[in-house]
C-alpha positions as CSV (number, residue, x, y, z in Angstrom):
1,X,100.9,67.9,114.6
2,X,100.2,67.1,117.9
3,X,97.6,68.6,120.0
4,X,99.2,70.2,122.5
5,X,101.2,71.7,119.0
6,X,98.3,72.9,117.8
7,X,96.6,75.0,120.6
8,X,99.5,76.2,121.2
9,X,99.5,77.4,117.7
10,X,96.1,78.8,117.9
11,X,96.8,80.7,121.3
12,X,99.7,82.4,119.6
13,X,97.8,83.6,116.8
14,X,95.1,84.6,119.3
15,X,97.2,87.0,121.1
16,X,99.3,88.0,118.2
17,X,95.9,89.4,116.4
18,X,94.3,90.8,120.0
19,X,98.1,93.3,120.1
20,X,97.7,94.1,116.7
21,X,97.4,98.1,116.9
22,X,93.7,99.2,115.7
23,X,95.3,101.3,112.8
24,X,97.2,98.9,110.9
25,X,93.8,96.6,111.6
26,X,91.6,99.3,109.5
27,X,94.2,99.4,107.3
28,X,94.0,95.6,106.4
29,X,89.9,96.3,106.2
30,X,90.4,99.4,103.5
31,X,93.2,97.6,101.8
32,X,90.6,94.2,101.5
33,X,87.7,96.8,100.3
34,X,89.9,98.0,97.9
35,X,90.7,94.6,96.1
36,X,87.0,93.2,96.6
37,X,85.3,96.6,95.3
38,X,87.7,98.9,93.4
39,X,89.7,96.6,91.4
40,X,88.0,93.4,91.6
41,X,90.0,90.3,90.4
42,X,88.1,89.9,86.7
43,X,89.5,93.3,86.2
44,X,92.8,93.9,87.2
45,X,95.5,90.5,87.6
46,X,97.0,91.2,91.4
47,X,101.2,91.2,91.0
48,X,102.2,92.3,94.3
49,X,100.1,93.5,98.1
50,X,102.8,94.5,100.8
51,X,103.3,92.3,103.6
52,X,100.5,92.2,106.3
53,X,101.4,93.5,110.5
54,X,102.3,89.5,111.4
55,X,104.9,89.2,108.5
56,X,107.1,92.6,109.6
57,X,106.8,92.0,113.1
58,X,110.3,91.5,114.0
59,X,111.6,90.7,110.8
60,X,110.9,93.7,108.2
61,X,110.4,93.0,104.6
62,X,111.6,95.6,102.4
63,X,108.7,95.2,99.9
64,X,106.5,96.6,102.2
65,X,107.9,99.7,101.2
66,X,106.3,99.7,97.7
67,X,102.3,100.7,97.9
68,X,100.0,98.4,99.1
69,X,99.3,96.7,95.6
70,X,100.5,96.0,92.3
71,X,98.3,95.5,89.4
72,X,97.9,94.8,85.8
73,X,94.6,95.8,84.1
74,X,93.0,93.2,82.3
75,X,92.2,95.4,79.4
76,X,95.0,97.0,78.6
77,X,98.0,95.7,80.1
78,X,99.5,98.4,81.8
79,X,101.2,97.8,85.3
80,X,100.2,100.6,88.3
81,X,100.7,100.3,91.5
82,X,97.9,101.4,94.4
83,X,98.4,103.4,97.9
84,X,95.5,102.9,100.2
85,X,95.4,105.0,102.7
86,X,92.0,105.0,105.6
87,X,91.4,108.2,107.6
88,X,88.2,108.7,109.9
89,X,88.4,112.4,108.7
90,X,90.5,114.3,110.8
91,X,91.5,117.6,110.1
92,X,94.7,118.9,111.1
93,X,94.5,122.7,112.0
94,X,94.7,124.2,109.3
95,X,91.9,122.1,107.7
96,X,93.6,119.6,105.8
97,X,93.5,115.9,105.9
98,X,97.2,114.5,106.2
99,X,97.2,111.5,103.6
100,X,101.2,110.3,104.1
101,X,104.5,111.8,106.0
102,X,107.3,113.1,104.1
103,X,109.7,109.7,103.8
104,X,106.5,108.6,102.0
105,X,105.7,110.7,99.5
106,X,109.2,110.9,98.3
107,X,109.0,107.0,98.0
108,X,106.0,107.1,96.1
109,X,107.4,109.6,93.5
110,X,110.3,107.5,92.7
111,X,107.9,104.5,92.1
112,X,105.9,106.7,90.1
113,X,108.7,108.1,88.1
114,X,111.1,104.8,87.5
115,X,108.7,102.0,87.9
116,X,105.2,102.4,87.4
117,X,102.0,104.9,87.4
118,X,101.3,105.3,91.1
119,X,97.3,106.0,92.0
120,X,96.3,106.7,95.8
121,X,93.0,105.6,97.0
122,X,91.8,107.3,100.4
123,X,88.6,106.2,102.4
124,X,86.8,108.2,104.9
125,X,84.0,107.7,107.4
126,X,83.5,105.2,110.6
127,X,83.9,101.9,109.4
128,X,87.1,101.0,106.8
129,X,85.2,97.8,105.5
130,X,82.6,100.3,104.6
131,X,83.5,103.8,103.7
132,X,81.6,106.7,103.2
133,X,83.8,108.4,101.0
134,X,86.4,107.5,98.4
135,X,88.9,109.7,97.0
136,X,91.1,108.1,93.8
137,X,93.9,110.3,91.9
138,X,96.8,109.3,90.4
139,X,100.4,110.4,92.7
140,X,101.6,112.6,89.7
141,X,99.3,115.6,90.4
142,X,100.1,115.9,94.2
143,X,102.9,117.7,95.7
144,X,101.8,117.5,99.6
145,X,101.3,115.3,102.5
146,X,98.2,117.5,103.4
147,X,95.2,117.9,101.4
148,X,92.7,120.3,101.4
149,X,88.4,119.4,100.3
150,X,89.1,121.8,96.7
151,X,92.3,119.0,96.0
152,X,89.5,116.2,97.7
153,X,86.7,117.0,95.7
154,X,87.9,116.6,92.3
155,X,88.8,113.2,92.9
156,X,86.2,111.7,94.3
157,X,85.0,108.5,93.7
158,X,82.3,105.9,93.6
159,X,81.3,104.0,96.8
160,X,81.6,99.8,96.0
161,X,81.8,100.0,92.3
162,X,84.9,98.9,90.4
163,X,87.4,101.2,88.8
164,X,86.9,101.2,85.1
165,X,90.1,101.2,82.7
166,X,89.2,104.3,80.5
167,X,88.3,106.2,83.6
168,X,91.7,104.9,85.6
169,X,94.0,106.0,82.8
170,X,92.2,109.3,81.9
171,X,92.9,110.7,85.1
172,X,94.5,113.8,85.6
């Protein structure tokens, strides 16, 4: 490649990252914490991650539509796929925190019932690559969009230490 080719290159990939929009950018940070922390790769065998902002710019992969992960646990073979979801916080008025829209949720219950167990993982606090808060429970005991701290609370989770199996597939 010549050069000329390759700044080129470079300038494009420049300016394609400076327009990315800041939420799908946090997203990519909570989605990277996830893998690295949550379900570290000598636990849980990676099958699937959904296409990153570059790859459905202008061309839209239809995968992306699944959660952000699929994985197989080491341990026990079972195949489950992983939601991540990053939120500074925010409350809407009436004091919930608004984890996915309605298109969502309904896609994610499908998965959950047809394919495989679904689990959502939402981080909160200032900085995605290091939250202050996780939440972890599996799709099949929510019903809303719109959570409220008593729904919250009794999912919380560990900051930066894997998930273990037993605890993963005892939750309910």
């Amino acid at each position: 490649m010549s050069l000329f080719k390759k700044i080129t290159k470079g300038i494009t990939a420049l300016k394609n990252e400076v327009n990315k929009p800041d939420s799908f950018i946090k997203g990519e940070e909570f989605e990277n914490y996830i893998r690295k922390y949550l379900f570290p790769k000598s636990d849980y065998d990676l099958l699937h991650r959904t296409h990153d902002y570059h790859s459905n710019n202008g061309d839209y992969i239809e995968s992306s539509l699944k959660p952000d992960f699929k994985f197989r646990d080491k341990k026990t073979g079972k195949e489950f796929y992983v939601e991540a979801k990053w939120r500074r916080g925010v409350y809407n008025r009436e004091n919930k925190i608004e984890w996915c829209n309605e298109k969502q949720i309904r896609r994610y219950k499908a998965i959950d019932k047809n394919e495989n167990k679904v689990f959502i993982v939402l981080g909160f606090g200032d900085k995605a690559s290091q939250p202050l808060e996780i939440i972890l429970f599996p799709l099949s005991v929510c019903y809303y969009t719109a959570l409220y701290d008593s729904f919250l609370n009794k999912y919380s989770f560990y900051i930066d230490k894997p998930v273990f199996s037993e605890y993963l597939w005892k939750l309910k």
